[in-house]
C-alpha positions, 0 to 999 in steps of 0.5 A: 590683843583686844581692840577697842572701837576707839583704837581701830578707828585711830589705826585706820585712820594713821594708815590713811594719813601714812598712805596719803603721806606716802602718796606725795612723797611718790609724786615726780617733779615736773618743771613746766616753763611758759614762754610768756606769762601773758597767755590764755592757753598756758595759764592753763598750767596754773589751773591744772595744777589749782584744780589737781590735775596734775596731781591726781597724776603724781605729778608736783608741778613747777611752773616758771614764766620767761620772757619769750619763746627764745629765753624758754629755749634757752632753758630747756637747752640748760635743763632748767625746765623739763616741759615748754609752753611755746610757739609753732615757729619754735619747732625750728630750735629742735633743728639747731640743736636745742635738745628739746622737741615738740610733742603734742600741739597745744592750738591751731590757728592764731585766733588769740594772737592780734595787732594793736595800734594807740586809738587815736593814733595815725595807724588806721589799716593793715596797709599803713603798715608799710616800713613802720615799726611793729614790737614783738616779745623775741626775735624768733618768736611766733609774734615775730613769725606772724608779723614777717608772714603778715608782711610777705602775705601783703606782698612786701617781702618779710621785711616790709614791716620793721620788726623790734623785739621789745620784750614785755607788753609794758615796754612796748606799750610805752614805746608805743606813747612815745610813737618809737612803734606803730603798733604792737602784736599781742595775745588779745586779752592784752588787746582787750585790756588796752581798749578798755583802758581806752588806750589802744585800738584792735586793728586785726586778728591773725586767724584767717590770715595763718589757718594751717598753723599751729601757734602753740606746741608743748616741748619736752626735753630729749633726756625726759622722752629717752628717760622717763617717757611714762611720766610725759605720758601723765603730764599730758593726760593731766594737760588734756584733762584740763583742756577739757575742764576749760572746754566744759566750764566757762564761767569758772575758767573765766574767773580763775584765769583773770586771776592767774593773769591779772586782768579783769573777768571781762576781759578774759570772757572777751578772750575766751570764744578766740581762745577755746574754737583753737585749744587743741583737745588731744594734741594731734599735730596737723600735717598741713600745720608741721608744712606751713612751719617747716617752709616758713622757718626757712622763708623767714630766715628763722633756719638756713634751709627746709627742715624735714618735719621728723626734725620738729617734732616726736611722735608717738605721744599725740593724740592723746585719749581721756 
């Protein structure tokens, strides 16, 4: 049978469109949870996706927002997700039972993590904290971590400081008008975007406070590790890739992530030297890190007891290399 020129072309280019088609009916859906919406590092799931890192992976991402570390455990204990976005303090839900464990650490220190207090209001200092109430997101969660260790560092015991978990900025923020709190420990682009609504004032940072730390980790479910670990593999080629596009490329990074936020550019170019000097870029875990969490959960009544550190996280798939 003769071809025309025509035809061959209209062939291969079926082909192409039969082999993209098949292409993305092969990619494997993953379902990503954040623990808070209001993050730098984990809108960083939004950008791979946007740009095709995950894609270029065969990975179809699905990403879901919750309402703090304790409601995203809840969900991985459902199945609901099969990747988690959350705090080092939540290592300790592996050793309740939760059947999800951290696989590669997501930050160090807590440069990004901050307290804020209203401008004009009488909280001057860390030391006029004593006895007052401080909001958090959930009870258990790394802004509740970081406010007990605040509090046993200023010698007060892990109660020094009256910890409320209030969910949402929003809800804080009004209790915060309404003088119900002192003070609040938010991201610092939530910080940010209050000092430069004139409405709150940045009283401290939590970085040099907590410097063996780890304030972000990536959990997976138990059921993926057994499972399809290959496919954990990609995703966190695909995570990593994405790191270092944030690393590289600031002024882009900047612009898509005030808009996967919602906040102004100037605020996340505020944010984003704290964000990038504490971005992991292989997710190797500090061993000091893993010390300073397991002997905190028990301090800080998170657990009953000292977990030994095989119980808080799988190693095998950190460091990653590009």
């Amino acid at each position: 049978m003769k071809m025309t020129r025509r035809s061959a072309l209209a062939l291969v280019a079926m082909t192409g469109m039969a082999l993209n088609a098949g292409t993305a009916l092969a990619a494997d859906k993953l379902r990503i949870g954040k623990s808070i919406g209001s993050s730098f590092p984990f809108s960083g799931a939004d950008l791979g996706k946007a740009k095709g890192f995950f894609a270029a992976t065969g990975i179809d991402a699905e990403i879901s927002v919750f309402r703090g570390d304790g409601q995203m455990q809840q969900a991985l204990a459902a199945g609901v997700i099969d990747i988690g976005f959350g705090s080092g303090p939540s290592m300790g839900y592996a050793a309740k039972g939760v059947p999800a464990i951290a696989v590669a650490a997501m930050a160090s220190e807590p440069r990004n993590m901050s307290l804020v207090v209203m401008k004009d209001g009488p909280i001057k200092t860390v030391d006029d904290l004593k006895g007052k109430r401080i909001g958090v997101t959930t009870a258990g969660s790394l802004t509740d971590w970081l406010t007990r260790r605040l509090s046993e560092s200023k010698g007060w015991g892990p109660a020094g400081i009256d910890v409320t978990a209030m969910g949402e900025m929003r809800t804080r923020l009004a209790a915060m008008k309404s003088g119900e709190l002192a003070g609040s420990v938010n991201s610092i682009q939530e910080t940010w975007n209050l000092v430069e609504n004139g409405e709150g004032r940045l009283l401290a940072t939590f970085g040099d406070a907590v410097p063996d730390f780890h304030t972000h980790v990536i959990f997976a479910q138990r059921s993926l590790i057994k499972n399809n670990p290959e496919l954990l593999k990609r995703f966190l080629q695909a995570w990593f890739t994405t790191t270092k596009f944030m690393k590289e490329n600031r002024e882009e990074t900047v612009k898509l992530i005030a808009g996967i936020m919602s906040l102004p550019v100037s605020v996340i170019d505020k944010s984003y030297d704290y964000e990038m000097q504490m971005l992991s870029m292989d997710g190797a875990f500090n061993p000091k890190a893993i010390e300073t969490i397991r002997k905190s959960l028990k301090d800080l009544e998170i657990l009953d007891r000292v977990p030994e550190a095989n119980e808080l996280f799988m190693p095998g798939f950190a460091p990653v290399k590009l």
